[in-house]
C-alpha positions as CSV (number, residue, x, y, z in Angstrom):
1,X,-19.4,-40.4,-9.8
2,X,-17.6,-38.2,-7.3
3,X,-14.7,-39.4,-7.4
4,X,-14.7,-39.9,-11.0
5,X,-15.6,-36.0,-11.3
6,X,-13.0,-34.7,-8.8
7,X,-10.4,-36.7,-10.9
8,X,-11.5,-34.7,-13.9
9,X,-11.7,-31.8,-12.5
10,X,-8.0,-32.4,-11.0
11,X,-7.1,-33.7,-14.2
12,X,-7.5,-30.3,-16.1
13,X,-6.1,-28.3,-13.4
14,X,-3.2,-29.8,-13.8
15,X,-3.2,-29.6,-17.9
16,X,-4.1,-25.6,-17.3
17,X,-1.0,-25.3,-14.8
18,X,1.6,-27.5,-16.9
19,X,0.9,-25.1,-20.3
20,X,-0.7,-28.3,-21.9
21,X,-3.7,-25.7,-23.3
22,X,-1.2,-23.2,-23.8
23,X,0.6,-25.8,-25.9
24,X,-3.0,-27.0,-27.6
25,X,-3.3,-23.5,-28.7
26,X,0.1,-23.3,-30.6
27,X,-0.4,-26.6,-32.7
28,X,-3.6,-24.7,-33.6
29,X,-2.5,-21.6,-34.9
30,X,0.8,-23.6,-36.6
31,X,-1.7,-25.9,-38.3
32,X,-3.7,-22.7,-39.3
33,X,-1.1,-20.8,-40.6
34,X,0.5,-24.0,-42.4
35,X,-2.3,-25.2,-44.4
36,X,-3.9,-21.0,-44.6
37,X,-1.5,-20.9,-47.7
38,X,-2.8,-23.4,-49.8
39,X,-5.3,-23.2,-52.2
40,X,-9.1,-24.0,-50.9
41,X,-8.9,-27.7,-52.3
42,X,-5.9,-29.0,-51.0
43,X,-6.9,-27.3,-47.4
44,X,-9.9,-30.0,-47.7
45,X,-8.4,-32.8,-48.9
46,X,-5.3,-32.3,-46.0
47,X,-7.6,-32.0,-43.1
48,X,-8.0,-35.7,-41.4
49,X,-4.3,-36.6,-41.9
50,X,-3.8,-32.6,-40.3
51,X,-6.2,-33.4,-37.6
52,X,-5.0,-37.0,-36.8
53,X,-1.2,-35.5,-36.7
54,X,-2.6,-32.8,-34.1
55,X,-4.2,-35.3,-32.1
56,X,-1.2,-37.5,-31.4
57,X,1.0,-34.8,-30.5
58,X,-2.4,-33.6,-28.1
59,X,-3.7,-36.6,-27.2
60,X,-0.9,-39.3,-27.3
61,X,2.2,-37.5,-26.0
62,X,0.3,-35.5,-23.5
63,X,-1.0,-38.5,-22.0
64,X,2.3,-40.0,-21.4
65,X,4.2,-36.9,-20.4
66,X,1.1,-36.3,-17.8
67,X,1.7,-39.8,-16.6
68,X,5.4,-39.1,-16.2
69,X,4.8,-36.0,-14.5
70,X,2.9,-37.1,-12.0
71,X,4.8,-40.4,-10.9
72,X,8.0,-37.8,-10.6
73,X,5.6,-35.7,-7.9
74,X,4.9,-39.2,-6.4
75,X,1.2,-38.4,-7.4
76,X,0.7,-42.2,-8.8
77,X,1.8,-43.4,-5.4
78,X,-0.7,-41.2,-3.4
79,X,-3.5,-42.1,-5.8
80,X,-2.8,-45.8,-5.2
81,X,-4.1,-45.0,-1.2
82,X,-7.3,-43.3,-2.3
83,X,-10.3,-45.1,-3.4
84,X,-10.2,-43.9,-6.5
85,X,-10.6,-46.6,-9.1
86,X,-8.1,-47.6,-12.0
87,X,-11.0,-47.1,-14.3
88,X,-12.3,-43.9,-12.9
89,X,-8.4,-42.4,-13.4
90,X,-7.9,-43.3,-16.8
91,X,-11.4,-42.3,-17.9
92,X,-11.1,-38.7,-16.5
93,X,-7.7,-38.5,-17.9
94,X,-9.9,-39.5,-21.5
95,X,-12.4,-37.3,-21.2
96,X,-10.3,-34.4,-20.3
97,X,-7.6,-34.6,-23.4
98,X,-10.6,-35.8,-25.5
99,X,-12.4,-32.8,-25.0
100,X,-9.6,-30.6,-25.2
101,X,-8.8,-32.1,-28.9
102,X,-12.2,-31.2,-29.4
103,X,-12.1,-28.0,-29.1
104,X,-8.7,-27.6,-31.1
105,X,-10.1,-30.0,-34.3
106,X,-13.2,-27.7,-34.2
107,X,-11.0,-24.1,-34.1
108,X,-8.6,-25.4,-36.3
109,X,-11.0,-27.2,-39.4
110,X,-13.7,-23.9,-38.6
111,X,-10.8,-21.8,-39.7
112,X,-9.6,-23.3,-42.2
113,X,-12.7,-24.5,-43.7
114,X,-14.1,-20.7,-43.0
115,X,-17.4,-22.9,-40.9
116,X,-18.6,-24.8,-44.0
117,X,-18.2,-28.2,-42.6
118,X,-19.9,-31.1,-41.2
119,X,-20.2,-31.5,-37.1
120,X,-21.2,-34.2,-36.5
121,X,-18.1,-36.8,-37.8
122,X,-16.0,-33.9,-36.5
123,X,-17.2,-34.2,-33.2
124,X,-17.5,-38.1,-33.6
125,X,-14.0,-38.5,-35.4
126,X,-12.2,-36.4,-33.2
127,X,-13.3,-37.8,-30.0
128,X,-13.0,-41.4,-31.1
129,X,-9.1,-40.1,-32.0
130,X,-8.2,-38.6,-29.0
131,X,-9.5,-41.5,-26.8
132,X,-7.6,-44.3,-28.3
133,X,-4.4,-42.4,-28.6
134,X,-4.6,-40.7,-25.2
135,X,-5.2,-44.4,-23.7
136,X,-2.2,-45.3,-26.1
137,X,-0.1,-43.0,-24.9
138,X,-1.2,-44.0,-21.4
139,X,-0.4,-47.4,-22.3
140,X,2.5,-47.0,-23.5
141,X,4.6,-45.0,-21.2
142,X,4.0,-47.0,-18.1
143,X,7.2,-48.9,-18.6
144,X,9.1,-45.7,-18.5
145,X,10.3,-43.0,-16.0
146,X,11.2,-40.0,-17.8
147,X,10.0,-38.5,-20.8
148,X,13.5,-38.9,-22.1
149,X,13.6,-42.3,-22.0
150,X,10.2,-42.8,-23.7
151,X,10.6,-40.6,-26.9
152,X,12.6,-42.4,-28.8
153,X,10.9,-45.9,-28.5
154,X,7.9,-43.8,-29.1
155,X,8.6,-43.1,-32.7
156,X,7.8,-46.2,-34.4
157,X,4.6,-46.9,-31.9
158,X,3.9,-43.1,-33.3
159,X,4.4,-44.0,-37.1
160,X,2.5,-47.4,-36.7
161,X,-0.5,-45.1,-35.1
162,X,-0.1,-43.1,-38.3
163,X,-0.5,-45.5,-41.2
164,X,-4.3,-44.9,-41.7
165,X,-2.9,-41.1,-42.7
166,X,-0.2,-42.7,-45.2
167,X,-2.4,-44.4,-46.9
168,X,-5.1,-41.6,-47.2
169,X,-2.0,-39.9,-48.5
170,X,-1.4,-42.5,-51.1
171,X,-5.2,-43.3,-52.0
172,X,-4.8,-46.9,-50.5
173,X,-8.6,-48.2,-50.3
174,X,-10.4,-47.4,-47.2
175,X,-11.1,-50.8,-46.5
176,X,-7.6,-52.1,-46.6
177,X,-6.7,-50.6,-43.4
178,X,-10.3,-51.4,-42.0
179,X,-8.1,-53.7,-39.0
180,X,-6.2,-50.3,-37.7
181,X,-7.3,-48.3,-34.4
182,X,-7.5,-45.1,-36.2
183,X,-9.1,-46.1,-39.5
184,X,-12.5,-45.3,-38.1
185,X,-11.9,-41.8,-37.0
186,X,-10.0,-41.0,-40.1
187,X,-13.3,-42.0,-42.3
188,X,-14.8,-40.1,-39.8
189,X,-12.9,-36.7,-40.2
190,X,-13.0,-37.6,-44.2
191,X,-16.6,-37.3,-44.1
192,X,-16.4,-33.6,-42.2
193,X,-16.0,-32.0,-46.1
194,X,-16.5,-35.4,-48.6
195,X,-19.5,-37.1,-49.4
196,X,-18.6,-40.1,-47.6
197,X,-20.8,-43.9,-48.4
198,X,-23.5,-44.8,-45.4
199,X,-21.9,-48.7,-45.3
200,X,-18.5,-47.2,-44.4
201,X,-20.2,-44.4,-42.1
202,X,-21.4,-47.4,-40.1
203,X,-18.6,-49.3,-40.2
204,X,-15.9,-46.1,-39.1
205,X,-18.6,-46.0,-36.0
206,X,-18.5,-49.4,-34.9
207,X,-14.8,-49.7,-35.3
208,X,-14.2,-46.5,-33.2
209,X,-16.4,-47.9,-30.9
210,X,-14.6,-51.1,-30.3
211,X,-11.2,-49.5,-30.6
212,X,-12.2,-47.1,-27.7
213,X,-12.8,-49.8,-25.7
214,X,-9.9,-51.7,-26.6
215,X,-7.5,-49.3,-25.8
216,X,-9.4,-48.7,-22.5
217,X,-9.0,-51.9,-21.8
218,X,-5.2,-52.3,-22.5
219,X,-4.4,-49.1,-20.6
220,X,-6.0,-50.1,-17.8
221,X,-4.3,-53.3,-17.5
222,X,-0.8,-51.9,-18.1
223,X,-1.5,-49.2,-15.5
224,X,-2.3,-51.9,-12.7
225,X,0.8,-53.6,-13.6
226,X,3.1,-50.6,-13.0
């Protein structure tokens, strides 16, 4: 438990001193102002595809251009002589970014919502989010070197990430993308301002669940194999 706190508490050190909250706080403000011009409805209706967009440029990308920043410091390599655990990294690394999109899903849908929303799937959808796309992301980029190099076969993992938000977009049924990673949390953030069915409540929470540790799972064995 030490170690795994000193990680985090590195961890967010080294967000603070690379402008990654400074960068958290921009999307923020951009999605406020963006969606502050439409009328009440469509603010609603926008606001999981708006969140889940957020949360892969917060969660996803920061991941991987963390993970790139520290093997260029040789950081990885140091890490490797500590006892610190594989695990124990990439959980801190989840909790940190998680809680950070946190605090930027409940600024941003508080402001635009003017507080007359639902917490609890906020919190719940949000979380469940930014853990399997910061673990993505984590996944991902362990093949690369630079963040160059990684952006543009990024894009269609990005757009595959994002499907759940097409078809909320094009009213496909809910269940027919129940298979996805990001399903879950986008019932989830649909139920923070729609009356949302207790069956699918149930099932957006057990398929976070399992998704969470799925993508835990994968990132941890691509980062032992780097």
């Amino acid at each position: 438990m030490d170690r795994f706190l000193a990680t985090l508490h590195l961890d967010i050190r080294l967000q603070l001193r690379n402008g990654i909250y400074a960068a958290v706080i921009f999307v923020a403000l951009l999605t406020a102002f963006a969606v502050g011009v439409l009328p009440g409805d469509n603010r609603h209706w926008l606001l999981p595809p708006l969140v889940l967009n957020n949360l892969l440029l917060t969660s996803f990308y920061v991941a991987a251009a963390l993970w790139l920043l520290e093997s260029d410091e040789g950081a990885l390599m140091a890490r490797a002589a500590t006892p610190l655990r594989s695990g124990e990294y990439l959980a801190a690394r989840g909790l940190s970014l998680s809680a950070l999109a946190l605090a930027q899903s409940i600024t941003s849908v508080g402001a635009l919502t003017s507080g007359a929303f639902d917490l609890l799937p906020l919190i719940s959808g949000s979380l469940a989010a930014a853990l399997i796309l910061s673990w993505a992301g984590a996944a991902a980029v362990t093949r690369f070197t630079a963040i160059n190099s990684f952006l543009l076969p990024s894009i269609p993992l990005a757009a595959a990430l994002l499907l759940p938000v097409i078809g909320y977009i094009f009213a496909w049924p809910l269940w027919a993308l129940a298979w996805h990673p990001l399903q879950g949390p986008l019932v989830l953030l649909r139920a923070v301002t729609a009356p949302t069915d207790g069956a699918l409540l149930l099932f957006a929470i057990v398929a976070s669940a399992l998704w969470c540790g799925l993508s835990f799972w994968i990132a941890l064995r691509c980062y032992r194999r780097q």
